[in-house]
gemmi code that builds the backbone of each chain (N, CA, C; Angstrom):
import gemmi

chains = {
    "A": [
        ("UNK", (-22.368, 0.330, 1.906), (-21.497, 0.558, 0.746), (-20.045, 0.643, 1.217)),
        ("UNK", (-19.412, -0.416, 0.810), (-17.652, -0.346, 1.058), (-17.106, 1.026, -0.092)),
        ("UNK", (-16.806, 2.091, 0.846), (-15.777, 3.266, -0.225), (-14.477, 2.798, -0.571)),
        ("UNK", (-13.734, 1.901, 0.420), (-12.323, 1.484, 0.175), (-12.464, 0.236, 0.225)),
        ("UNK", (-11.691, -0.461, -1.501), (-11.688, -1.809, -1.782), (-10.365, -2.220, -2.400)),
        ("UNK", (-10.440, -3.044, -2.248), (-8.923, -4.408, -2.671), (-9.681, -5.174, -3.437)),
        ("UNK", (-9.564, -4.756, -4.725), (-10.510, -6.133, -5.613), (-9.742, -7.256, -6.659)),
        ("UNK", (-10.254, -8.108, -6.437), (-9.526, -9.568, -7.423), (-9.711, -8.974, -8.639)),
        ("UNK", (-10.838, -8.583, -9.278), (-11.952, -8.221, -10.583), (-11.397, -7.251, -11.429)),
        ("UNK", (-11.707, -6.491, -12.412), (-11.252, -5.628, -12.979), (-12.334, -4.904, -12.336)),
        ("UNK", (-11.464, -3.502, -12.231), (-12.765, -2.381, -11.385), (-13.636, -1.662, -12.197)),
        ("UNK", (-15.084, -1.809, -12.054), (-15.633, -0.983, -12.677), (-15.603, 0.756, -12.284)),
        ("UNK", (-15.207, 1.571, -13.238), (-14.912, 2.922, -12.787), (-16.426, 3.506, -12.530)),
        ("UNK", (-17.135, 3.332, -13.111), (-18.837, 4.134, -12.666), (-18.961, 3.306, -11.376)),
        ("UNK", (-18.832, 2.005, -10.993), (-19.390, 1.745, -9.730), (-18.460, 2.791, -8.660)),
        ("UNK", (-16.960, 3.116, -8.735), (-16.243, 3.972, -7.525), (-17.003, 5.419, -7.880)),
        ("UNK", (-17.572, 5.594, -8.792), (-17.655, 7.194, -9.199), (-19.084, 7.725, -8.249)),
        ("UNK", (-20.091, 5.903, -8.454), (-21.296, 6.309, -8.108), (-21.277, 6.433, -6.894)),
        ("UNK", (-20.361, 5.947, -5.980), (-20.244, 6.114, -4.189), (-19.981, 7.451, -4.110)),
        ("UNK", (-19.692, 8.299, -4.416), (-19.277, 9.774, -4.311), (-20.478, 10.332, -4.567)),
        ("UNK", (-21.484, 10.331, -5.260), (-22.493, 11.094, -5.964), (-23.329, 11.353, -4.621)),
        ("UNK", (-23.352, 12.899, -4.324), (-24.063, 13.766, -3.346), (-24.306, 15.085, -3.996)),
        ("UNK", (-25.702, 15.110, -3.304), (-26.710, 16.156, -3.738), (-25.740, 18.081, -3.446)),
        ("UNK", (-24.407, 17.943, -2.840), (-23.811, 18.950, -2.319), (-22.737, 19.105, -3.235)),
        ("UNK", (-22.061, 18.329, -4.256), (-21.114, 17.911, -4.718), (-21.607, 19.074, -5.905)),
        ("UNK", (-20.323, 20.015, -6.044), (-20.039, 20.399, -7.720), (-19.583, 19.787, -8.891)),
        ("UNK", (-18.957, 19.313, -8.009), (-17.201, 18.214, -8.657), (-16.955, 16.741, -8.160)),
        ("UNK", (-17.112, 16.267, -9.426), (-16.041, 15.290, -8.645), (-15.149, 14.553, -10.236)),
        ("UNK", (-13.943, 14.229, -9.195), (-12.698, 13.896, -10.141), (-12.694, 12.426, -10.134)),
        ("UNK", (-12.125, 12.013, -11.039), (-11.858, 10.342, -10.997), (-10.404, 10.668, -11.195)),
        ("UNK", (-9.617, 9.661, -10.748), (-7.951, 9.059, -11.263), (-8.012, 7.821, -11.424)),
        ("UNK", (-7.696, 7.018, -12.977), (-7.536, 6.068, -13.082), (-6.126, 5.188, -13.369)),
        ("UNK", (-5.979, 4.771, -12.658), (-4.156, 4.330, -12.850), (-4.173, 3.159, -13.451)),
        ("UNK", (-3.526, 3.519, -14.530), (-3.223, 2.309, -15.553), (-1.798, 1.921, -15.775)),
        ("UNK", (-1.671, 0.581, -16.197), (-0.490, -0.318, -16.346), (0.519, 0.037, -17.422)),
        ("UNK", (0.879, 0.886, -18.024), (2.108, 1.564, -18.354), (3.403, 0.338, -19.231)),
        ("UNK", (3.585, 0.650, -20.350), (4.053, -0.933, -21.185), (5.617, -0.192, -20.806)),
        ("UNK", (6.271, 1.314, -20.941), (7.507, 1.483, -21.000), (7.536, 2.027, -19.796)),
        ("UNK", (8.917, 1.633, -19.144), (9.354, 2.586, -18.012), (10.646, 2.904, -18.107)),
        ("UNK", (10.696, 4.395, -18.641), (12.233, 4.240, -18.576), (13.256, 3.559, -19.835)),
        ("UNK", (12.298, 3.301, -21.108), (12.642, 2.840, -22.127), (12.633, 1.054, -21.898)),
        ("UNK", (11.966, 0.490, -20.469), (12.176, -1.138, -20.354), (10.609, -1.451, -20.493)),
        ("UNK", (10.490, -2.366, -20.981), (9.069, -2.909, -21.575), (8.767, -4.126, -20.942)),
        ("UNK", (7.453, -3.509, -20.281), (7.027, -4.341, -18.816), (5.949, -5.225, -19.581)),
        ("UNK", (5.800, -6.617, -19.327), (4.984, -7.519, -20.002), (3.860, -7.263, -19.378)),
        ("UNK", (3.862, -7.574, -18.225), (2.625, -7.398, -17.107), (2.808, -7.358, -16.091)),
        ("UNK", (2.533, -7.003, -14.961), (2.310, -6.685, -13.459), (1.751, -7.508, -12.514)),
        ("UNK", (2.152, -8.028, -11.436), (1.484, -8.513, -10.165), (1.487, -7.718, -9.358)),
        ("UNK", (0.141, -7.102, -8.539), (0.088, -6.751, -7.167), (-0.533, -7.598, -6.295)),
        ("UNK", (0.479, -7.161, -5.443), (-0.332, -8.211, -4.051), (-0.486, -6.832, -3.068)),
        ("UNK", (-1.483, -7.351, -2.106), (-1.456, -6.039, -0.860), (-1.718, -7.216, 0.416)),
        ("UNK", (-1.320, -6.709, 1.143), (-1.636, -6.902, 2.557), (-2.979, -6.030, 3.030)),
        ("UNK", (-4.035, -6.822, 2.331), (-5.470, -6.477, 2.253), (-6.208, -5.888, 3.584)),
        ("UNK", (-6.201, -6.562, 4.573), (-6.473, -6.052, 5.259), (-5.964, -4.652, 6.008)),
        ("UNK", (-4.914, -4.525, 5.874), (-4.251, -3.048, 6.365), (-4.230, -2.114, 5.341)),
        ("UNK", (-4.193, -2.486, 3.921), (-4.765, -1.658, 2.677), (-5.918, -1.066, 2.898)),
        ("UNK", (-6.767, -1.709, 3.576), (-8.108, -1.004, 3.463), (-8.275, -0.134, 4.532)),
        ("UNK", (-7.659, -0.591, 6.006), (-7.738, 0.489, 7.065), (-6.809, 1.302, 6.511)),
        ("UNK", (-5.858, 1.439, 5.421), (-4.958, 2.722, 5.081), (-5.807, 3.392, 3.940)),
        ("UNK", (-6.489, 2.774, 3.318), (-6.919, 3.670, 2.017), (-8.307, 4.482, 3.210)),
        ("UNK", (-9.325, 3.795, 4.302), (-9.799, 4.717, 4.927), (-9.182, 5.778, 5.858)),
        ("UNK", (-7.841, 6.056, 5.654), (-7.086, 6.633, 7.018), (-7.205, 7.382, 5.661)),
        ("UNK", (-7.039, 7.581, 4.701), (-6.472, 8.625, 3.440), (-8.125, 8.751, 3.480)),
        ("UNK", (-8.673, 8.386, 3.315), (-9.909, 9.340, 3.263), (-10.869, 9.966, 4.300)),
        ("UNK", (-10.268, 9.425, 5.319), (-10.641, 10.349, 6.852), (-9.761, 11.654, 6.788)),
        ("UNK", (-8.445, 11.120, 6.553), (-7.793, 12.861, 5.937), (-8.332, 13.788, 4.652)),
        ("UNK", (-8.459, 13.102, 4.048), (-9.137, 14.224, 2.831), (-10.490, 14.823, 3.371)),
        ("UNK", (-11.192, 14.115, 3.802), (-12.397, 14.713, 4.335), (-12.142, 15.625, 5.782)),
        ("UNK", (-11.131, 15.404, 6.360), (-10.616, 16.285, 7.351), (-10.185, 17.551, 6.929)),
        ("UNK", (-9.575, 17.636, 5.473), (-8.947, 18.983, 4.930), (-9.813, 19.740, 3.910)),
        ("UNK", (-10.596, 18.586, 3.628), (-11.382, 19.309, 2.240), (-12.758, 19.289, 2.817)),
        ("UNK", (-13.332, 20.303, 3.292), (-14.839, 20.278, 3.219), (-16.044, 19.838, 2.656)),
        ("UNK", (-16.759, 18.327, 3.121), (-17.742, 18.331, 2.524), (-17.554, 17.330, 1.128)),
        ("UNK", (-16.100, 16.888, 1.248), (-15.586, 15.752, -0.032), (-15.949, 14.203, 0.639)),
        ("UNK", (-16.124, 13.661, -0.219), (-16.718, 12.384, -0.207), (-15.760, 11.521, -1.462)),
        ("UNK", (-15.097, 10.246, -0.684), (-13.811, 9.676, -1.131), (-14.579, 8.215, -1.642)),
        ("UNK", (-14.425, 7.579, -2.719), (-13.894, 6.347, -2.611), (-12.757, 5.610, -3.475)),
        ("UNK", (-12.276, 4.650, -3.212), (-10.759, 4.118, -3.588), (-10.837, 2.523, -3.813)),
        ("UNK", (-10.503, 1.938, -4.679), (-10.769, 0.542, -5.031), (-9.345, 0.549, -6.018)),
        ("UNK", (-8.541, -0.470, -5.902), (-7.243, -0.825, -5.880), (-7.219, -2.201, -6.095)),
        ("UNK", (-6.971, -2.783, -7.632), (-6.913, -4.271, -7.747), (-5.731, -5.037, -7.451)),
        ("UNK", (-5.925, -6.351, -7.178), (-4.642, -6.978, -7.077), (-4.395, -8.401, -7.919)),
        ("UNK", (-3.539, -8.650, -8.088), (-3.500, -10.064, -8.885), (-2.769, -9.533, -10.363)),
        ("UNK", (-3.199, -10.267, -11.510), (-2.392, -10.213, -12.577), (-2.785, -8.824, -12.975)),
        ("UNK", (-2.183, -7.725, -13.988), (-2.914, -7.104, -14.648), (-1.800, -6.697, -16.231)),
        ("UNK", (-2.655, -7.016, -16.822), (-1.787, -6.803, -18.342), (-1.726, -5.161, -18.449)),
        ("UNK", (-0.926, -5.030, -19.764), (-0.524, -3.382, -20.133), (-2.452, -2.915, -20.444)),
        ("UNK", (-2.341, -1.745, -19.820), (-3.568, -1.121, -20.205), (-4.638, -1.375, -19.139)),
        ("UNK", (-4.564, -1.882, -18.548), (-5.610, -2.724, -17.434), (-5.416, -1.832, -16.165)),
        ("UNK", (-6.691, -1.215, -15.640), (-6.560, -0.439, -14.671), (-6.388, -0.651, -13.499)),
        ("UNK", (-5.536, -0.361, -12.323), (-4.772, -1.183, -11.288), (-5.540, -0.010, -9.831)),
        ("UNK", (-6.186, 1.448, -9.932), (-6.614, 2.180, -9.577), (-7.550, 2.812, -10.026)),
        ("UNK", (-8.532, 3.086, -8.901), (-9.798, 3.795, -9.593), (-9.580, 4.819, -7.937)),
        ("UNK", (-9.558, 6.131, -8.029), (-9.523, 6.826, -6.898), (-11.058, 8.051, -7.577)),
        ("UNK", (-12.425, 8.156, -7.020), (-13.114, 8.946, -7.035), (-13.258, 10.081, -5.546)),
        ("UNK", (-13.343, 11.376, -5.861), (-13.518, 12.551, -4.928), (-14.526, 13.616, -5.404)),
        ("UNK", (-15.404, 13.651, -5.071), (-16.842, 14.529, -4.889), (-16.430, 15.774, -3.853)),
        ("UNK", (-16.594, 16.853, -4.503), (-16.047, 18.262, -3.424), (-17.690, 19.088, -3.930)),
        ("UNK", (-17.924, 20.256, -2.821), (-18.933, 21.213, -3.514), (-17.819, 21.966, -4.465)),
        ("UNK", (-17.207, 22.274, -4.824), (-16.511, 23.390, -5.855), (-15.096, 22.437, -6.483)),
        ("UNK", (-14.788, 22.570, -7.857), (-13.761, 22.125, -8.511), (-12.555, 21.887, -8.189)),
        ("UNK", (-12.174, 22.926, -7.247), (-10.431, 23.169, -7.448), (-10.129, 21.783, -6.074)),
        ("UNK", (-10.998, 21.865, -4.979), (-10.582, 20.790, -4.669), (-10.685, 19.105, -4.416)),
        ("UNK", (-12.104, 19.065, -5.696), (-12.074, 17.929, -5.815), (-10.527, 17.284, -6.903)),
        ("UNK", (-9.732, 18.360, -7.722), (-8.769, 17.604, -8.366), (-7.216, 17.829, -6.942)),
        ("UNK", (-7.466, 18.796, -6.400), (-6.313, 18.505, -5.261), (-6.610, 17.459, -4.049)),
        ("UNK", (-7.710, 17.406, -3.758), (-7.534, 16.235, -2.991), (-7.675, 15.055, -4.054)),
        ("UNK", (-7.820, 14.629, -4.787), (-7.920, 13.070, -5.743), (-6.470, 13.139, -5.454)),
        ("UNK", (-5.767, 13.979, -5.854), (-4.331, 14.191, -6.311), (-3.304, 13.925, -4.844)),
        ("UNK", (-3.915, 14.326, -4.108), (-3.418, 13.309, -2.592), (-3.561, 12.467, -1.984)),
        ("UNK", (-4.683, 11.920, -2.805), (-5.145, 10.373, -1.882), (-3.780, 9.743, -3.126)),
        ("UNK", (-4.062, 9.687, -4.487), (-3.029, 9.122, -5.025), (-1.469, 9.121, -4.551)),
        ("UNK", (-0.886, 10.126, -4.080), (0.261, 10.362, -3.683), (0.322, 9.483, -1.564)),
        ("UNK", (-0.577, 9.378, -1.425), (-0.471, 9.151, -0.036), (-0.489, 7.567, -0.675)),
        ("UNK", (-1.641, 7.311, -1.814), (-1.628, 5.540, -1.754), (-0.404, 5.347, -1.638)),
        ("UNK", (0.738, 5.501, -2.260), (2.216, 5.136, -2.967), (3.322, 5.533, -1.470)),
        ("UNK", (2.477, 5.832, -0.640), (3.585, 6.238, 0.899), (2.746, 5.045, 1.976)),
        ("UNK", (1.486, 5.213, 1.936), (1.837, 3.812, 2.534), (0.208, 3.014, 3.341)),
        ("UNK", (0.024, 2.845, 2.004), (-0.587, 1.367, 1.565), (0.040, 0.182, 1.234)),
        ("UNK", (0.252, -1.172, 2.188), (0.364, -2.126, 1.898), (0.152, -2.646, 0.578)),
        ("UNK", (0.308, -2.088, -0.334), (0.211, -3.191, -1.982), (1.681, -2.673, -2.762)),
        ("UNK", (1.841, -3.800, -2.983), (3.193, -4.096, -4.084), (3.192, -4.585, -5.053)),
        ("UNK", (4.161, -3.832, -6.122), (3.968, -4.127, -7.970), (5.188, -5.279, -7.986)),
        ("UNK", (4.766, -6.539, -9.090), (5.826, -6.881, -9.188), (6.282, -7.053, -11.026)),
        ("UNK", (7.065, -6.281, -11.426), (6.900, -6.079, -12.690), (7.572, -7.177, -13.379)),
        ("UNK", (6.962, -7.737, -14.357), (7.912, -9.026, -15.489), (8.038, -8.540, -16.908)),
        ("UNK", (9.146, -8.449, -17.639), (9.696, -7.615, -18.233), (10.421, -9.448, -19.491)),
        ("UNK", (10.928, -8.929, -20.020), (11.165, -9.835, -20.904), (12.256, -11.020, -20.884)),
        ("UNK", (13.232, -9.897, -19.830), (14.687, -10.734, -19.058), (14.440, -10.547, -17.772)),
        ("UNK", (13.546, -10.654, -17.293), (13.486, -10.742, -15.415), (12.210, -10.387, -14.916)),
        ("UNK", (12.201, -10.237, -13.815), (10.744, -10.206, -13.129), (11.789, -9.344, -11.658)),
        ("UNK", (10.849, -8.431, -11.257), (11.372, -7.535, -9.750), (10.272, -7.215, -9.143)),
        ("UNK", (10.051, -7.240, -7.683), (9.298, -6.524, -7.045), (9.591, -4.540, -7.098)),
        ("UNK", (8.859, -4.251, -7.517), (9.232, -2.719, -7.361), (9.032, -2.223, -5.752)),
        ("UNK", (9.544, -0.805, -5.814), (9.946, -0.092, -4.357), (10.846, 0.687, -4.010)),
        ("UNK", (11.614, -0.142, -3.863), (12.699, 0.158, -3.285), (14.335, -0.322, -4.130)),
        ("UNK", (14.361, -0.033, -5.456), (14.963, -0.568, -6.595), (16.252, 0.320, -6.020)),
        ("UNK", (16.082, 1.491, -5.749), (16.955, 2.484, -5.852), (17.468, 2.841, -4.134)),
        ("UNK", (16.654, 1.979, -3.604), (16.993, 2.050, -2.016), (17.464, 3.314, -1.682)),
        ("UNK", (16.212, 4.164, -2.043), (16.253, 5.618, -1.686), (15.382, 5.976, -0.801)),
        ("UNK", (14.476, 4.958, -0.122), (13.366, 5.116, 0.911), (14.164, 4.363, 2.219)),
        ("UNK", (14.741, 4.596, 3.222), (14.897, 3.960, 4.369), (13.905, 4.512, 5.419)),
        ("UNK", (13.912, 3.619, 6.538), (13.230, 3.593, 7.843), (13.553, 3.555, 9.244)),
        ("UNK", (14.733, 4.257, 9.366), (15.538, 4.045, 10.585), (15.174, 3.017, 11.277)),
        ("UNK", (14.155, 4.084, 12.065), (13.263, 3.717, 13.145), (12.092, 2.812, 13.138)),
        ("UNK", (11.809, 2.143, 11.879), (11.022, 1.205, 11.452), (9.973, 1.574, 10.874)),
        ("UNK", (9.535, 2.588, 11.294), (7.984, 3.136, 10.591), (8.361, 4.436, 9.889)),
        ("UNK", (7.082, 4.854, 8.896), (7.329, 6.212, 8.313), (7.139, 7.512, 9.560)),
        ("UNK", (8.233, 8.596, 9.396), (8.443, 9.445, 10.364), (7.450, 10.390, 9.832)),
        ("UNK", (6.927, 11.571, 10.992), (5.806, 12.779, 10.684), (6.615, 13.397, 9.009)),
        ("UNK", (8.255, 13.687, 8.611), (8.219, 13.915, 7.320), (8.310, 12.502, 6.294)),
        ("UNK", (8.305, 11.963, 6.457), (7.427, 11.129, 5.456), (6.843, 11.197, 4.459)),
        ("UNK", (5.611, 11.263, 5.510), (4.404, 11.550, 4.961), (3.747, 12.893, 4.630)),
        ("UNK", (4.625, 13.667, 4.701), (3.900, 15.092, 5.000), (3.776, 15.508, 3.184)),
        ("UNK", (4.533, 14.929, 2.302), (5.144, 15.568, 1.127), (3.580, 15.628, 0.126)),
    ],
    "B": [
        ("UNK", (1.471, -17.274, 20.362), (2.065, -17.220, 19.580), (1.889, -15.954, 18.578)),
        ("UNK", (2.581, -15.958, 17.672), (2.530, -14.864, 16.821), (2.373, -15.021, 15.171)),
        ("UNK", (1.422, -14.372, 14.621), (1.664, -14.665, 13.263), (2.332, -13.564, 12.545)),
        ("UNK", (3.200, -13.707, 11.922), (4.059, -13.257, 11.621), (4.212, -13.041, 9.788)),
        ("UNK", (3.473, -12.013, 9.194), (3.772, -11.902, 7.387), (4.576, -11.403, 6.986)),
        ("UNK", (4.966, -11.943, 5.631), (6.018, -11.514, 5.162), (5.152, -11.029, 2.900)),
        ("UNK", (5.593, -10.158, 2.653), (5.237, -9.618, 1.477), (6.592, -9.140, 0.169)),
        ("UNK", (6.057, -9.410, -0.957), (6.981, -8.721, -1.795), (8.263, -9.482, -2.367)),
        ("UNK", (9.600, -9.204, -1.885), (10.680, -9.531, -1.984), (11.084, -10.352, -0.857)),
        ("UNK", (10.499, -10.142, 0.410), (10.882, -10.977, 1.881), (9.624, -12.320, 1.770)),
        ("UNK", (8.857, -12.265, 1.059), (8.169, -13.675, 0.967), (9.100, -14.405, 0.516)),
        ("UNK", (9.428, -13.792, -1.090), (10.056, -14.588, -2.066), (11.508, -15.050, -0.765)),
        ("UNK", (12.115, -14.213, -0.023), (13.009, -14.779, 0.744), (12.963, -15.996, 1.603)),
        ("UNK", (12.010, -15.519, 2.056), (11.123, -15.983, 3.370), (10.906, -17.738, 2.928)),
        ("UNK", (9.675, -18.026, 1.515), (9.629, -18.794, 1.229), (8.135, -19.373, 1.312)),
        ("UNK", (7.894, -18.153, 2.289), (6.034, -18.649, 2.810), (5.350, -17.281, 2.962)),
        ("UNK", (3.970, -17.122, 3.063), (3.322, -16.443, 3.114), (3.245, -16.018, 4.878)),
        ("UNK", (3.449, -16.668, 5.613), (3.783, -16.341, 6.872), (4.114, -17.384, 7.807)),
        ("UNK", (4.766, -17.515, 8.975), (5.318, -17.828, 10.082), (4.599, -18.207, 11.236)),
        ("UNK", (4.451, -18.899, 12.064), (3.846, -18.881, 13.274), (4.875, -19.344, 14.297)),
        ("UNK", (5.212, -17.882, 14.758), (6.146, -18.363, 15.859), (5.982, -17.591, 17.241)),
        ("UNK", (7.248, -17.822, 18.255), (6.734, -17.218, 19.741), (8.290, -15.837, 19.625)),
        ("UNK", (7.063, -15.012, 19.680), (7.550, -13.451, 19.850), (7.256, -12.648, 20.845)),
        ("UNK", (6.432, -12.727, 21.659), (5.607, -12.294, 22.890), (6.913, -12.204, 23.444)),
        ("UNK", (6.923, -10.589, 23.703), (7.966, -9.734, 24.751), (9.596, -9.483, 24.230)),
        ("UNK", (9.087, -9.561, 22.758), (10.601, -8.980, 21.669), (10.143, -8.042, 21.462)),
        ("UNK", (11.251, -7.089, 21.275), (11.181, -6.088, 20.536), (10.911, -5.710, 18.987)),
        ("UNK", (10.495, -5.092, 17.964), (10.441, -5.525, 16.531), (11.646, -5.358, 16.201)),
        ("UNK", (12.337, -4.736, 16.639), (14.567, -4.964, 16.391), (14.033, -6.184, 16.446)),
        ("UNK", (14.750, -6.632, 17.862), (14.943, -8.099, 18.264), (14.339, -8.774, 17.321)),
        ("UNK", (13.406, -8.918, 16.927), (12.599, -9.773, 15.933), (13.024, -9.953, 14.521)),
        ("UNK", (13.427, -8.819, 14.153), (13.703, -8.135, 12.578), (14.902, -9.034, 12.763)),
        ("UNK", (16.237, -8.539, 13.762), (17.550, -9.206, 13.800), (17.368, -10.362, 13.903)),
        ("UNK", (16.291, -11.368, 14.520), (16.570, -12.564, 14.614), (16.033, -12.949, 13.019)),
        ("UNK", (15.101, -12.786, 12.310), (14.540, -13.229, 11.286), (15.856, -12.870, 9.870)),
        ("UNK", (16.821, -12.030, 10.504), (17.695, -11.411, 9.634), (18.668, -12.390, 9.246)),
        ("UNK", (18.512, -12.877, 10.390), (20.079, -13.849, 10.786), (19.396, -15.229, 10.042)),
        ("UNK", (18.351, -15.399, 10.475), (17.902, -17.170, 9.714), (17.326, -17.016, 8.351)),
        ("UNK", (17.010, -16.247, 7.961), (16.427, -16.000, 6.175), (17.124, -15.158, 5.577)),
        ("UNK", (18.233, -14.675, 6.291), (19.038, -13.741, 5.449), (18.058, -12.713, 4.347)),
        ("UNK", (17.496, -12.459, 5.211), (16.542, -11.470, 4.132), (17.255, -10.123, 3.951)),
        ("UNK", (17.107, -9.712, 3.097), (17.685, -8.378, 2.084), (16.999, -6.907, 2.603)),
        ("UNK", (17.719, -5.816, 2.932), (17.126, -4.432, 2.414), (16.286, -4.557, 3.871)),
        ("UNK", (16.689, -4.935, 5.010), (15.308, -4.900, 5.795), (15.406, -3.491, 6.846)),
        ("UNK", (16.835, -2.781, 6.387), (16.736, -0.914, 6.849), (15.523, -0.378, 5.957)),
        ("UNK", (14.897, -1.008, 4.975), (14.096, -0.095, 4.464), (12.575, -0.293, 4.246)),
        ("UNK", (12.270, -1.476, 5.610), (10.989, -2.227, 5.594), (10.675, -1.912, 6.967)),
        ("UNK", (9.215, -1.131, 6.689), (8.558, -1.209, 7.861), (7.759, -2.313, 8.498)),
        ("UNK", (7.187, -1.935, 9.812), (6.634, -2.952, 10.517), (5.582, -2.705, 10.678)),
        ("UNK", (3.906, -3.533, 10.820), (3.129, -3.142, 11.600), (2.861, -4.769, 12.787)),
        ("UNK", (2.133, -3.558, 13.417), (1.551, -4.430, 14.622), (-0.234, -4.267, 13.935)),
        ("UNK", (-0.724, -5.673, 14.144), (-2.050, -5.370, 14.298), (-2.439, -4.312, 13.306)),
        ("UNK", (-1.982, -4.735, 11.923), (-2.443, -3.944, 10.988), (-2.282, -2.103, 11.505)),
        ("UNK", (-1.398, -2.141, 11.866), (-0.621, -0.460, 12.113), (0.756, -0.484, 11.929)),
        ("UNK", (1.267, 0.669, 11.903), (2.674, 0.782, 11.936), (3.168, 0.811, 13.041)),
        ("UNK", (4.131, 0.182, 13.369), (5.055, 0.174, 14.486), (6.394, 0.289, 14.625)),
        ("UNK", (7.062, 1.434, 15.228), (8.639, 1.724, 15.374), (9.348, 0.104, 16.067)),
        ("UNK", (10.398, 0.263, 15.674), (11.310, -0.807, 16.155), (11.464, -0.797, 17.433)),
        ("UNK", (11.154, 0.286, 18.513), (11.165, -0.310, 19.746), (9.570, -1.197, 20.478)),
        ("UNK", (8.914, -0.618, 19.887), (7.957, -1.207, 19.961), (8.231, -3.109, 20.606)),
        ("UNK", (7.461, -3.393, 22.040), (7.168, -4.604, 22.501), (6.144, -5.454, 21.857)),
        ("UNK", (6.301, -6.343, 21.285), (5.370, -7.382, 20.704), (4.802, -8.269, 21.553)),
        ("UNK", (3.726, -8.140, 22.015), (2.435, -8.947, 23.340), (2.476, -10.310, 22.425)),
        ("UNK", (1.969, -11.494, 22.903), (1.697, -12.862, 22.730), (0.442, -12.371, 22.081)),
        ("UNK", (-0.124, -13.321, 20.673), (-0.909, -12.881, 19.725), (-0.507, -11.841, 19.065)),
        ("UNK", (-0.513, -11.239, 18.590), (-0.126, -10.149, 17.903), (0.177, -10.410, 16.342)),
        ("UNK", (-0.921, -9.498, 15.680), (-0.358, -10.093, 14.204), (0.904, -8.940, 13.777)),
        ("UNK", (1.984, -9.701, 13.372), (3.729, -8.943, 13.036), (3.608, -8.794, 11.345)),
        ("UNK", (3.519, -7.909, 10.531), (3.842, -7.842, 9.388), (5.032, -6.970, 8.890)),
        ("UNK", (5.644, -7.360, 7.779), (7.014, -6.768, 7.649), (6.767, -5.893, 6.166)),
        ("UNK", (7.021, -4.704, 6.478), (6.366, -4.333, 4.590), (7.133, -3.430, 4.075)),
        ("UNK", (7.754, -4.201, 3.146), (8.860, -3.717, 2.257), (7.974, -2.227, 1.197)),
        ("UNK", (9.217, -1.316, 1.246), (8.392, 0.095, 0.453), (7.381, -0.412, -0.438)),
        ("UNK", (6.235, 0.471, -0.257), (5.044, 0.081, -1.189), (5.264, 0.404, -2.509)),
        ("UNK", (4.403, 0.074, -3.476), (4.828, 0.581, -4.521), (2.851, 0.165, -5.453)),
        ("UNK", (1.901, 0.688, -4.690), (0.519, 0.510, -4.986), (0.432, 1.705, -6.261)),
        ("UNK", (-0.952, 2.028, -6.718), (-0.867, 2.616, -7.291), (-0.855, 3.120, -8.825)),
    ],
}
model = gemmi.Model(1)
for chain_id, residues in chains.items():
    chain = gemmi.Chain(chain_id)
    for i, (resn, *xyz) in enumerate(residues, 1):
        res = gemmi.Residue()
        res.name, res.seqid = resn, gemmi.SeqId(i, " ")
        for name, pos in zip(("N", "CA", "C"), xyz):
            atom = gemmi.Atom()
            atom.name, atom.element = name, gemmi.Element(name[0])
            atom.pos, atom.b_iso = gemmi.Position(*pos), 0.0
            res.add_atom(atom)
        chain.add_residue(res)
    model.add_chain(chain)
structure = gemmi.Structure()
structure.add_model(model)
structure.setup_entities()
C-alpha cells in the first residue's frame, strides 16, 4: 500500500482514509484541500499543479516519518493531485489515525503546514486577465544559502 | 553528464522541462550563476536546489550524474 501519492485522478478521500484504519486508532482526521474560486477578492478560473513527483513523494514520506516520530502510534497517509483542477475539486487529501483525538487533528494540521514548506508541487493559478505561478508573488520567502535553514522549517 | 530540472516559473523561462548538460565538479552557485547569465531566469535568491531528489546548499559540489533540480517556493497544498 503506497501512503504517499502524486495522483493524475481525482482522489478518492475513503481510499486515503482507509490506509490509516488500525485496530489502536481512536481518531483519525481527514484534511481536504480544495480549490478556492476568490483570493483576496481575484477570481481564480482554475488551477495547474505540477510537482516534481518524485521528490514529492520522498518529502510527503519525510512528513510522515516526522509525525509518527512526534505523535505516538499515528499512522499518516497523503495523496496530492496534479494537473488541471477546476474551483471545488480537491487538490489534497491528508488522513492521520492517532489512539486519542487531540492529536490526530494536531498532527493532520502539520503535515498540511509542512506540505506548503517543502514539497516540490506548484499552483499555477488562471484568473480571467492572466495566469501566475504562485509562491513567491510577494518574494517574502528567500534562500540565502540555497536550501531551507533548521528555522524554516521549524514554524 | 547531468540532468538538470527546471519547474514553475524557471521552466516557463527555461523553455524545457530539463537540460542535459556537464556540471560534474561545480558548485550549485557556480551552476545557478551560470544558468543565470544564459536564461536570465528571475527570483533565483529565492529557489532552492536539490541534489538527487534532496536539498542542497549552494556550496554543495555536483559529482558527474547527478540529478540538479531547481525549485522555486512551493506552493502545494
Amino acid at each position: 500500500m503506497r501512503m504517499y501519492e502524486i495522483s493524475k485522478e481525482p482522489i478518492e478521500i475513503q481510499a486515503v482514509i482507509d490506509k490509516v484504519v488500525q485496530r489502536e486508532a481512536g481518531a483519525i482526521t481527514t484534511f481536504i484541500g480544495t480549490v478556492r474560486e476568490l483570493t483576496h477578492g481575484k477570481k481564480t478560473l482554475f488551477l495547474i499543479y505540477e510537482a516534481y513527483e518524485a521528490m514529492a513523494v520522498k518529502k510527503l514520506e519525510q512528513i510522515g516519518a516526522e509525525i509518527e516520530e512526534c505523535w505516538a502510534g499515528s499512522q499518516v497517509a497523503i495523496t496530492h493531485r496534479v494537473g488541471r483542477l477546476d474551483i471545488t475539486d480537491i487538490a489534497v487529501v491528508i488522513a492521520v489515525s492517532t489512539p486519542h483525538r487531540a492529536d490526530a487533528y494536531e498532527a493532520n494540521r502539520y503535515a498540511i503546514e509542512r506540505i506548503k514548506e517543502i514539497v516540490p508541487i506548484w499552483k499555477k493559478e488562471h484568473w480571467e486577465d492572466g495566469e501566475s505561478w504562485m509562491g513567491n508573488q510577494l518574494e517574502t520567502v528567500s534562500y540565502p544559502s540555497g536550501k531551507p535553514e533548521e528555522g524554516d522549517l521549524d514554524e | 553528464m547531468n540532468k538538470v530540472l527546471f519547474f514553475a516559473h524557471l521552466r516557463d523561462a527555461v523553455g524545457a522541462e530539463y537540460l542535459t548538460l556537464d556540471a560534474g565538479g561545480k558548485t550549485v552557485a557556480e551552476l545557478k550563476d551560470e544558468l543565470v547569465e544564459k536564461y536570465d531566469l528571475p527570483r533565483m535568491e529565492t529557489v532552492m536546489t536539490a541534489i538527487n531528489e534532496e536539498f542542497a546548499s549552494n556550496d554543495e559540489v555536483i559529482r558527474d550524474g547527478d540529478e540538479i533540480a531547481f525549485i522555486p517556493p512551493v506552493s502545494g497544498g
